[in-house]
Every structure is written in C-alpha cells, then in structure tokens.
Chimera marker file (.cmm) of the C-alpha trace (Angstrom):
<marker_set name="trace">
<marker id="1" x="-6.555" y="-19.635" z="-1.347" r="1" g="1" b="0" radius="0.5"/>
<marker id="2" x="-5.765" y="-17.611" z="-4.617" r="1" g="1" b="0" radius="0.5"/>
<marker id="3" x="-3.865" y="-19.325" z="-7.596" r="1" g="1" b="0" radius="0.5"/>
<marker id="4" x="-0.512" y="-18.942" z="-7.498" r="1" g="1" b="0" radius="0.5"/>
<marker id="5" x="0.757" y="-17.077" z="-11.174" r="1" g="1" b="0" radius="0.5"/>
<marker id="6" x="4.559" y="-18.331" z="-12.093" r="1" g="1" b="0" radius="0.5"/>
<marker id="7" x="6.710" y="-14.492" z="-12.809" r="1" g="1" b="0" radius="0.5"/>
<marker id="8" x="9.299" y="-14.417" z="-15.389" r="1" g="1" b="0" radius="0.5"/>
<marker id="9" x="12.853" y="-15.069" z="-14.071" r="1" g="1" b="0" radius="0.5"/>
<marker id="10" x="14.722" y="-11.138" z="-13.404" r="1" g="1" b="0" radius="0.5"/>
<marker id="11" x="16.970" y="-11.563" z="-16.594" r="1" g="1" b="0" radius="0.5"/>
<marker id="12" x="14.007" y="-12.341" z="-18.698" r="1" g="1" b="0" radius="0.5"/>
<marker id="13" x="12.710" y="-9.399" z="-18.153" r="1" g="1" b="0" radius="0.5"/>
<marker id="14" x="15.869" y="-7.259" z="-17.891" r="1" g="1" b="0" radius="0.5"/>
<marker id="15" x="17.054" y="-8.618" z="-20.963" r="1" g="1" b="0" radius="0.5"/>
<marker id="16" x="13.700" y="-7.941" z="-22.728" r="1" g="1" b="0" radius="0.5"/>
<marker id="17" x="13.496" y="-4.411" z="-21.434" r="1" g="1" b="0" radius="0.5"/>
<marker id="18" x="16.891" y="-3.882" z="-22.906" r="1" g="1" b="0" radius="0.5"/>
<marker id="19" x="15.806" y="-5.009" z="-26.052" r="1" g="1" b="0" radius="0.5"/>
<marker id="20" x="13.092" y="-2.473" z="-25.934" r="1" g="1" b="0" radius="0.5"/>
<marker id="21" x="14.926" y="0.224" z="-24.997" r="1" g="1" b="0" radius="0.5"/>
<marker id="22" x="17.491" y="-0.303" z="-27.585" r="1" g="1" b="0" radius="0.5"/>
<marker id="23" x="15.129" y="0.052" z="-30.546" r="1" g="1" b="0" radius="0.5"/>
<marker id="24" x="13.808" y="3.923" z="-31.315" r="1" g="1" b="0" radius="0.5"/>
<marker id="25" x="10.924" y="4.603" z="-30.953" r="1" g="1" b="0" radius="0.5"/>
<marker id="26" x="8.454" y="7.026" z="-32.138" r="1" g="1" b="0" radius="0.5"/>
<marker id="27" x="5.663" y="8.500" z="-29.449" r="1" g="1" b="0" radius="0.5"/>
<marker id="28" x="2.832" y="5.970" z="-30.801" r="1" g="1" b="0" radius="0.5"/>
<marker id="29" x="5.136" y="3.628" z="-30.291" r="1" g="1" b="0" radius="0.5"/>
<marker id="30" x="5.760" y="3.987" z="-26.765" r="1" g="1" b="0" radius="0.5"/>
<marker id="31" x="2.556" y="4.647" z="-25.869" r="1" g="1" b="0" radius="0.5"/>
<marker id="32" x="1.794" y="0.963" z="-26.939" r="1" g="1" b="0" radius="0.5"/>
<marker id="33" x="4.858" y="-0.751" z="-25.338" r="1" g="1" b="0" radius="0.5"/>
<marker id="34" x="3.352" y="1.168" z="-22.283" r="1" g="1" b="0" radius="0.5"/>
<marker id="35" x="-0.069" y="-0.468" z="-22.575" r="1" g="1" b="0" radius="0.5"/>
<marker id="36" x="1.375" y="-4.197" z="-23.558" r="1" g="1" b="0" radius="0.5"/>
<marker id="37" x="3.698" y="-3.574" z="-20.459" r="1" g="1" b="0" radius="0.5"/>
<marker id="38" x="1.035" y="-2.535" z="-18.161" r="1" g="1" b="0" radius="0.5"/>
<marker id="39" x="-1.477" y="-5.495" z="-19.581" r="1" g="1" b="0" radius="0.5"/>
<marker id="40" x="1.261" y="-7.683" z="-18.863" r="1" g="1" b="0" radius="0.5"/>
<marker id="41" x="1.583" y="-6.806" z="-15.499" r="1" g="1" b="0" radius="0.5"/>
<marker id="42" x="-2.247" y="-6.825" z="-14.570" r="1" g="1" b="0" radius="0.5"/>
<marker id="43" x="-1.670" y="-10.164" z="-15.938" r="1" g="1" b="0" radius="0.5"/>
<marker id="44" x="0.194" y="-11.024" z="-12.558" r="1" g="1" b="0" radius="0.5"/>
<marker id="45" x="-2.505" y="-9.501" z="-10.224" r="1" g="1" b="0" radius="0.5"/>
<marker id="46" x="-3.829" y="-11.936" z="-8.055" r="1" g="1" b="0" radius="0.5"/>
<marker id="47" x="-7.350" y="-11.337" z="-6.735" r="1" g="1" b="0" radius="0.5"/>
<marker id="48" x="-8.177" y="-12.380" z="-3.076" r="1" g="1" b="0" radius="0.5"/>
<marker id="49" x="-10.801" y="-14.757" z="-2.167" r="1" g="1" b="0" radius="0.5"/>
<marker id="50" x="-14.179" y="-13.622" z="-0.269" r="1" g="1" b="0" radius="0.5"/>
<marker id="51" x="-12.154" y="-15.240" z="3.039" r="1" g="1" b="0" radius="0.5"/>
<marker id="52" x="-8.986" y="-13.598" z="2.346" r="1" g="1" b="0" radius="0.5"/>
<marker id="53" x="-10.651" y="-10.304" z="1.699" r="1" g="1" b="0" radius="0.5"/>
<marker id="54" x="-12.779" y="-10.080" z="4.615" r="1" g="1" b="0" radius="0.5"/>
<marker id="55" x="-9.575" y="-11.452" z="7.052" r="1" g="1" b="0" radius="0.5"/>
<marker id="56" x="-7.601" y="-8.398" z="5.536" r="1" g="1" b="0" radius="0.5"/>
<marker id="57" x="-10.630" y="-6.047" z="6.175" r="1" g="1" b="0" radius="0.5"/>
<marker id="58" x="-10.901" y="-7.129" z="9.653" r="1" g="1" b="0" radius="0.5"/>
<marker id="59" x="-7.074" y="-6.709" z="10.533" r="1" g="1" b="0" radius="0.5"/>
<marker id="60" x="-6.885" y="-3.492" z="9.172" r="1" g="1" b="0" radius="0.5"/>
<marker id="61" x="-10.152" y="-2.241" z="10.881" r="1" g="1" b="0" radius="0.5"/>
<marker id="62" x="-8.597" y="-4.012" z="14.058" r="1" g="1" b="0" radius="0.5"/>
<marker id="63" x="-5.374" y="-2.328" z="13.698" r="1" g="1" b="0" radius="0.5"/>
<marker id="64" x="-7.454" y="1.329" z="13.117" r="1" g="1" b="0" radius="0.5"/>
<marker id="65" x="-9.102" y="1.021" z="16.151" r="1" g="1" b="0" radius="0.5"/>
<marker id="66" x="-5.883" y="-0.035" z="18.309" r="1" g="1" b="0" radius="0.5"/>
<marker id="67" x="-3.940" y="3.196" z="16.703" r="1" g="1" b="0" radius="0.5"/>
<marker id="68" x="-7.000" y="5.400" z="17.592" r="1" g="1" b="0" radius="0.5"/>
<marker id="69" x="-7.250" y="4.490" z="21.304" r="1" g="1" b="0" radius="0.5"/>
<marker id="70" x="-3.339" y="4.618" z="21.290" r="1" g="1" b="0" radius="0.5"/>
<marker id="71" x="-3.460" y="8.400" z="19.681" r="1" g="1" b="0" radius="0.5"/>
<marker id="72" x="-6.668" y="9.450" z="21.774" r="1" g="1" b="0" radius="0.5"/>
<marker id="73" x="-5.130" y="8.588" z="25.000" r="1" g="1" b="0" radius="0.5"/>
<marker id="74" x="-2.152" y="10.560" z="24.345" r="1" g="1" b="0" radius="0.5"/>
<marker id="75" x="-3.528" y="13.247" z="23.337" r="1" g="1" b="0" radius="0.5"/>
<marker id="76" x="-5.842" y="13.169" z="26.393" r="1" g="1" b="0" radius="0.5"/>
<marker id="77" x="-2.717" y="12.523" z="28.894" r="1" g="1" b="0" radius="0.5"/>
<marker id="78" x="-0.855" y="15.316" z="26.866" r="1" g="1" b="0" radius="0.5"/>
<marker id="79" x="-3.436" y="17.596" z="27.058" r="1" g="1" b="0" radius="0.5"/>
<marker id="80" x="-3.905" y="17.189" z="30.735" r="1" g="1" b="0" radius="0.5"/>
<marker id="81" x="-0.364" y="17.553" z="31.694" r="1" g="1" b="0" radius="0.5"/>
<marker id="82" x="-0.755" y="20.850" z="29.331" r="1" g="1" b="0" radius="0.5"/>
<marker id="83" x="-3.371" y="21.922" z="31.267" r="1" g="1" b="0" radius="0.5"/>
<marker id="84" x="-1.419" y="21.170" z="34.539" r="1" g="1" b="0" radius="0.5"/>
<marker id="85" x="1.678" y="23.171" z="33.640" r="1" g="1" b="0" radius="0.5"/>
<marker id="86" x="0.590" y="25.916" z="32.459" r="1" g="1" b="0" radius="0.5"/>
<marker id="87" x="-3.336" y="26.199" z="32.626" r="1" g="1" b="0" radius="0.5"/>
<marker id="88" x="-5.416" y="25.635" z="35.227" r="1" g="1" b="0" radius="0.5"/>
<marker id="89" x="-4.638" y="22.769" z="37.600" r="1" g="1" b="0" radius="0.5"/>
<marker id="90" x="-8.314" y="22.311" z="38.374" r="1" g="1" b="0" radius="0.5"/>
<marker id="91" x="-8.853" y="21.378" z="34.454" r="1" g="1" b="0" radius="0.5"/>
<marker id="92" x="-6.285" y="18.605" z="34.815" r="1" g="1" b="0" radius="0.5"/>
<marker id="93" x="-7.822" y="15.092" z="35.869" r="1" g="1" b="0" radius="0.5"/>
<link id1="1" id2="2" r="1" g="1" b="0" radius="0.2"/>
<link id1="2" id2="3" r="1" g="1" b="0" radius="0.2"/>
<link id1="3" id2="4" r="1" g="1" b="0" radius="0.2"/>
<link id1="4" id2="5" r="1" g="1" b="0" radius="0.2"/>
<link id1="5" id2="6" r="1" g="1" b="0" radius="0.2"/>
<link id1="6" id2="7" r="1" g="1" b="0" radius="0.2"/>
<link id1="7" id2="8" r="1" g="1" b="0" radius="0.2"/>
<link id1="8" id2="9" r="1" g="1" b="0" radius="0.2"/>
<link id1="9" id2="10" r="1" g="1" b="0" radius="0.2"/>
<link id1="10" id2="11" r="1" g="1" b="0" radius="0.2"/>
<link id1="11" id2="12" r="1" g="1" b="0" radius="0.2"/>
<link id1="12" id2="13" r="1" g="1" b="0" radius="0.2"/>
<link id1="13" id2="14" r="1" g="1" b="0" radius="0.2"/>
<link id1="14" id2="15" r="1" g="1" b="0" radius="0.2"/>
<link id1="15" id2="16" r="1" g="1" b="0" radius="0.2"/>
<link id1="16" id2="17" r="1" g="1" b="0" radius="0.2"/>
<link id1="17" id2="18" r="1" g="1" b="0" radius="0.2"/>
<link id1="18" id2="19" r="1" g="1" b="0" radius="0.2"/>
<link id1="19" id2="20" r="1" g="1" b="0" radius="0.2"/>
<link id1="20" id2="21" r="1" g="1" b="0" radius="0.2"/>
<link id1="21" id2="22" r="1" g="1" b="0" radius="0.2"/>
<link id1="22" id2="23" r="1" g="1" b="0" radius="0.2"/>
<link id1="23" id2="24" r="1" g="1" b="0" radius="0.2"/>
<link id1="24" id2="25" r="1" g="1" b="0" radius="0.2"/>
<link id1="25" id2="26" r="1" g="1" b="0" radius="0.2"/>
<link id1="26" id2="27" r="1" g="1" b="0" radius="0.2"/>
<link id1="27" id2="28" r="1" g="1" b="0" radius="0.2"/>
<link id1="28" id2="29" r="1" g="1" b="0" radius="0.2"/>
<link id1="29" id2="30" r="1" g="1" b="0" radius="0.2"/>
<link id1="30" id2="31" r="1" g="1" b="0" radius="0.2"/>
<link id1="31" id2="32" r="1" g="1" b="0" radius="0.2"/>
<link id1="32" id2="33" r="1" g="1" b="0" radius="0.2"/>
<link id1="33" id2="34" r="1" g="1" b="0" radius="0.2"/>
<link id1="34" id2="35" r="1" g="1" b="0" radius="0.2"/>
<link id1="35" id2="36" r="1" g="1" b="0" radius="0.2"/>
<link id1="36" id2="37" r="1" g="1" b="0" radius="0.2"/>
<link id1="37" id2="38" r="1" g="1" b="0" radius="0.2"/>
<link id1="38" id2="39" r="1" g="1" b="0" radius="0.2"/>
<link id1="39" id2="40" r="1" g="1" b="0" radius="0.2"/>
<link id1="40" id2="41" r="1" g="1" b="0" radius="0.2"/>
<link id1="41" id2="42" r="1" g="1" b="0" radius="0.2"/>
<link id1="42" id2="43" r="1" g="1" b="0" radius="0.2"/>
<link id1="43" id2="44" r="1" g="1" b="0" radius="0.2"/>
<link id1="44" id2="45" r="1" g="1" b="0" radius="0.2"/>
<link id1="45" id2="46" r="1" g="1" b="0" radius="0.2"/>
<link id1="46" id2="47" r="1" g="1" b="0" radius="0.2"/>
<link id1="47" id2="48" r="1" g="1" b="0" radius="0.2"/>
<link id1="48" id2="49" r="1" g="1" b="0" radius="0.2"/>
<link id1="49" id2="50" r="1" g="1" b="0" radius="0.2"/>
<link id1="50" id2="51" r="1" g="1" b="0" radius="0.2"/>
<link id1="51" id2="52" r="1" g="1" b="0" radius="0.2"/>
<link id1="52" id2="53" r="1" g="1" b="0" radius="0.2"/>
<link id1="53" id2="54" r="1" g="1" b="0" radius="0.2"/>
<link id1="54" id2="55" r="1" g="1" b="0" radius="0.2"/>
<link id1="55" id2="56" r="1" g="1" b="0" radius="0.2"/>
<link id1="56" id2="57" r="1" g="1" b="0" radius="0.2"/>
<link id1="57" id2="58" r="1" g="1" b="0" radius="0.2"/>
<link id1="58" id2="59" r="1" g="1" b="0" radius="0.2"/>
<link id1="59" id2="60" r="1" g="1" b="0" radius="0.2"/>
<link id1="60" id2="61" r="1" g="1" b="0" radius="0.2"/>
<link id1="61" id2="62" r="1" g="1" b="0" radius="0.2"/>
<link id1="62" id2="63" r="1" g="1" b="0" radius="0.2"/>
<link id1="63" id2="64" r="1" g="1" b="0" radius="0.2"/>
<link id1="64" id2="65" r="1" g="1" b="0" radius="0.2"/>
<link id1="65" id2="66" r="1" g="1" b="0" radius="0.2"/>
<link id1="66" id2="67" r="1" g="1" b="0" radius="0.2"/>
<link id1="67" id2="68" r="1" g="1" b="0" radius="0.2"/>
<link id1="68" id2="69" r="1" g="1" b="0" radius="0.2"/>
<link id1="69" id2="70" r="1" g="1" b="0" radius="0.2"/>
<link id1="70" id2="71" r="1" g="1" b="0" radius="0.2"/>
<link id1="71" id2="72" r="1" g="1" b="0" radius="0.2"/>
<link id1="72" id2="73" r="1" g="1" b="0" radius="0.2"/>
<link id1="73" id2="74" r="1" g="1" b="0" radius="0.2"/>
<link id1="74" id2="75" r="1" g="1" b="0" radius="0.2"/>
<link id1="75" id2="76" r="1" g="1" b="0" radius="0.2"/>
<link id1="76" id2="77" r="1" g="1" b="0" radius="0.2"/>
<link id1="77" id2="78" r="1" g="1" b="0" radius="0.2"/>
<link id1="78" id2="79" r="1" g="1" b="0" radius="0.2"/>
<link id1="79" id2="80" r="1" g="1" b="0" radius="0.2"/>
<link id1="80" id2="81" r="1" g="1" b="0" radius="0.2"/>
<link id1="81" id2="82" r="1" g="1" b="0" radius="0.2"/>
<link id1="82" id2="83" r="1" g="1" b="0" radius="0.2"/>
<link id1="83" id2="84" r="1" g="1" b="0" radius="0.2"/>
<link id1="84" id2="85" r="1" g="1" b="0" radius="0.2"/>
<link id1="85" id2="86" r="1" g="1" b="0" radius="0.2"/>
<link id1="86" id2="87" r="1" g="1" b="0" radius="0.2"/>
<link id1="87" id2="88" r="1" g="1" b="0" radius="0.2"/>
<link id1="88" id2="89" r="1" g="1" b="0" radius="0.2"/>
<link id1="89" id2="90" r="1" g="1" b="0" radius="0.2"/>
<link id1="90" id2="91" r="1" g="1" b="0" radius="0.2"/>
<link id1="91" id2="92" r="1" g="1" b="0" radius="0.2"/>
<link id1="92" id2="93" r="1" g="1" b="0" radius="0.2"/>
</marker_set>
C-alpha cells in the first residue's frame, strides 16, 4: 500500500495564501511563489505501488471493454431498426 502523506489543516493554508496575496509582488516574484507552490504540492503526490497500478490498469481496461460492447450493440440495434423503418427491411436482422 502507498505511504500515507499528513496535508496541512484548510486554515493553514488559507491563512498562508492570504499572507501571500497580501504582499506585492513583482512578476519574478510570482513566478517563484508559483514554482514553491507547485513543488509543494508534488510534495503530496502519492505514487502507486506495482499492485495498485496494475489493479487500476485492469479496471479501467475492464470497464473499456464493457462500455464498447454496451455502445457497439446499440449502435448495431439502432442501426437495424434504421434500416427497418426507413431502408430496406431485408437489411434489418
């Protein structure tokens, strides 16, 4: 299982942002509250192990395959009531 990574409580972080917002700025400046922000928050990422990964990978690939026999039989019952109404009957199966 991955590591669990403690967040900052809400008003931490609203009360620091507040703080930073307050103070002017010039562009460099920004720019590098940007980067500490964004290194700060790919500080939270938690990676997935080899087990969780390939579990993920299989329920999406699972759920692709369910959606794509839903959507192709649809389509095929659509298109042969199509084909019924207002093609050629024989075309309809």
């Amino acid at each position: 299982m991955a590591k669990n990574v403690v967040d900052e409580s809400n008003e931490d972080v609203v009360a620091k942002a507040k703080k930073d917002s307050e103070q002017r700025r010039g562009p460099f400046g920004r720019m590098a509250l940007f980067i500490r922000q964004v290194i700060g928050e790919l500080k939270k990422v938690v990676t997935p192990t080899r087990r969780e990964l390939v579990s993920f990978t299989v329920v999406v690939l699972v759920f692709v395959v369910i959606m794509m026999g839903i959507v192709s039989g649809l389509d095929f019952g659509f298109s042969a009531l199509v084909n019924f109404l207002f093609g050629n009957p024989e075309l309809a199966i």
